[in-house]
N, C-alpha and C positions, 0 to 999 in steps of 0.2 A: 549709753550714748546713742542719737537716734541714728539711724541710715537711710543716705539714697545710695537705691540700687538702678544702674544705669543695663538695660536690657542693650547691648549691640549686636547689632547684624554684619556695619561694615568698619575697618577698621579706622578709618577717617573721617566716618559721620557719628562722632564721638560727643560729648556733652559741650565741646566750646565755652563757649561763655560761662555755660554754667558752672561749672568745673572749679569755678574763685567765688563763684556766690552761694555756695555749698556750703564748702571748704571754711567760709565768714560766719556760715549761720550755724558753724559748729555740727555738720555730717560727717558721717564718718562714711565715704564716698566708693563704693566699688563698681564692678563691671561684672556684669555676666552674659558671657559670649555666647549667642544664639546661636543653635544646634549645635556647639561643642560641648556647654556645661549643664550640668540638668539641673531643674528648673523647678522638680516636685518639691524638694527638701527645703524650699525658701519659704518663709514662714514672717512676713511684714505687721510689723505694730503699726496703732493708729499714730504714733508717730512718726514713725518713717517714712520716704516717698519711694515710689518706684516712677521710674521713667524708662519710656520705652520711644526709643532713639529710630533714626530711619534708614531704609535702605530697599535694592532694589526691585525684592520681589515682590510680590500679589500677597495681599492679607487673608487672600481667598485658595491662597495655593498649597491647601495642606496633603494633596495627592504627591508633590512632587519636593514637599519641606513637611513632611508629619510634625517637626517640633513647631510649628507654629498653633498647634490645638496645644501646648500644652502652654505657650505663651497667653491664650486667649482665656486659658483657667486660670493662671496665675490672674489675671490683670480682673477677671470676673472676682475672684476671691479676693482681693483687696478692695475693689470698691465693695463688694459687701462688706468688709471687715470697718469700714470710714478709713482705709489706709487713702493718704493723694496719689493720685497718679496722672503723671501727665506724659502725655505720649505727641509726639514728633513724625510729621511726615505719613511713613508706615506703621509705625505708632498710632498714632490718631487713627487710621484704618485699624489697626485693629481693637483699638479701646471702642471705636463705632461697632464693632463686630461683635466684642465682650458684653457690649450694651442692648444688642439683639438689632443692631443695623445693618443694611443690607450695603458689601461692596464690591465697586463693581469700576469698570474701563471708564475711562473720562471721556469728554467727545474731541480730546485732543491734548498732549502733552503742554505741561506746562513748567518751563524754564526759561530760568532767567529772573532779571530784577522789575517787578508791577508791585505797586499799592494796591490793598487791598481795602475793600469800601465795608464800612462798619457798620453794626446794624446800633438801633438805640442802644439795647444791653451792649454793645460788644464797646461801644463809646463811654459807658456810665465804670466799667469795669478794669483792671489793667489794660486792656488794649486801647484804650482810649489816645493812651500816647501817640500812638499812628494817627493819629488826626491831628493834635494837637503839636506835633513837630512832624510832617507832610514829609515820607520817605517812602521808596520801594522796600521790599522784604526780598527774601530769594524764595524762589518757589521751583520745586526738582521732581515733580511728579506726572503720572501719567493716570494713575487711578484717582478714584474720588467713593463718596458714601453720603447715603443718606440720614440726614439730622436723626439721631435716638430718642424715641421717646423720653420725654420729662425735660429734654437737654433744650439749654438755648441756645438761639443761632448768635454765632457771634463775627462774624465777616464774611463777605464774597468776594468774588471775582467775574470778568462777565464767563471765562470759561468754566471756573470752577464755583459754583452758587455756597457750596457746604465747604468755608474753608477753615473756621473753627467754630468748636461750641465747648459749650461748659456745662456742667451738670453739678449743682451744689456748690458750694463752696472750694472744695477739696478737688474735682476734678476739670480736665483742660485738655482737649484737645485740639491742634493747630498742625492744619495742611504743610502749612508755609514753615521754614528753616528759622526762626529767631540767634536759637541759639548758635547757629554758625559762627566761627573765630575764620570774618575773611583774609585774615594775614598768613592763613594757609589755606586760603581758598585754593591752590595749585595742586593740592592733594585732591580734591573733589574732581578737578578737569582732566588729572591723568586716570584716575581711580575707574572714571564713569566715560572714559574714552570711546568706549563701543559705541554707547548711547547716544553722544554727542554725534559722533560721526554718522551715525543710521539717520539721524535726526536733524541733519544736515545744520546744524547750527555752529555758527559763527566761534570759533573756540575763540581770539583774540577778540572783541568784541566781548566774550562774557569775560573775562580777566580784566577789560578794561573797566567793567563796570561795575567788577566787583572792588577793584581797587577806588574809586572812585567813590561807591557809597561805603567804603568800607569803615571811615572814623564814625558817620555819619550812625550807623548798625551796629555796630559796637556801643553804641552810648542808647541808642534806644532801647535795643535787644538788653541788655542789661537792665534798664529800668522797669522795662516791662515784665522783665522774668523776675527781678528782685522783690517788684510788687505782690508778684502771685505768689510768690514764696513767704513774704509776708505776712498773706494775707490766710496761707494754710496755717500759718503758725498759729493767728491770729484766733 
């Protein structure tokens, strides 16, 4: 039976959505908890996926998180194996990093609910649906990276330029939260309480808006990850 292995950091920015469109396409679904379970002994077929999920530290902070060099050989070693991997958030930071990109401080925090503007590939490709049923995404970041050699650009923003690319068929990474299940968006707000508060942003205001695009992101966010997943199998 194949597997996704879901890489977490935090315990509420877990696979969401994806979690039922797995589970349909016949995975056999686990978790492997960053810096508590190790990571060398995992061994991914070209049929399995890995994903690697988000959370809040630096993809660049392995002085102060060493397990994060050993997340960036796993994710190195699957895309050389043709294993898929699609990485989320910090994720995507470090799948840019495993790809030899460089990352680094954004020129300003970026939360809350914005559309993101599609480049041609990123319109021709799964993400096309953003365009073609006009929604915000949630976006929970503060870093960013530069596009990886070979990879295509596949969205912006005006603060963040590099908010996903693709590389091949098989790989995907995306700045912005798709997979979030906002019907517990309230685990994110308490979780990431510090941040919000440092960040002097509006906590009832993003609840409101979360609940508000949230049928809306649930029907997208699933089409658009169903497609990729698809289109690996494919």
């Amino acid at each position: 039976m194949k597997r996704a292995v879901a890489l977490r950091h935090l315990a509420f920015e877990d696979l969401g959505l994806l979690a039922d469109l797995l589970t349909e396409r016949r995975y056999d679904v686990s978790y492997r908890e960053a810096g508590v379970e190790e990571l060398a002994d995992l061994r991914l077929e070209r049929d399995d996926l890995l994903i690697v999920l988000g959370g809040p530290i630096g993809a660049y902070d392995d002085d102060r998180y060493p397990f994060l060099a050993d997340e960036v050989r796993l994710i190195e070693r699957s895309v050389r194996c043709d294993v898929p991997v699609l990485g989320i958030c910090l994720g995507a930071q470090l799948l840019a990093r495993a790809l030899g990109a460089r990352v680094y401080r954004g020129s300003a925090k970026e939360i809350g609910f914005a559309p993101v503007t599609l480049t041609a590939e990123g319109r021709a490709g799964c993400l096309g649906l953003l365009e073609r049923e006009p929604s915000p995404v949630l976006h929970w970041h503060g870093d960013t990276f530069d596009l990886p050699a070979g990879a295509r650009h596949l969205a912006a923003t005006d603060i963040t330029p590099n908010q996903a690319f693709g590389l091949g068929a098989r790989v995907l990474g995306l700045q912005f939260h798709l997979e979030a299940d906002l019907s517990r968006f309230e685990r994110w707000l308490i979780g990431h309480t510090g941040e919000l508060a440092a960040g002097h942003i509006d906590v009832g205001r993003l609840r409101a808006d979360g609940r508000r695009h949230a049928r809306a992101l649930a029907r997208i966010g699933r089409s658009v990850l169903a497609s990729w997943l698809d289109g690996i199998r494919a």
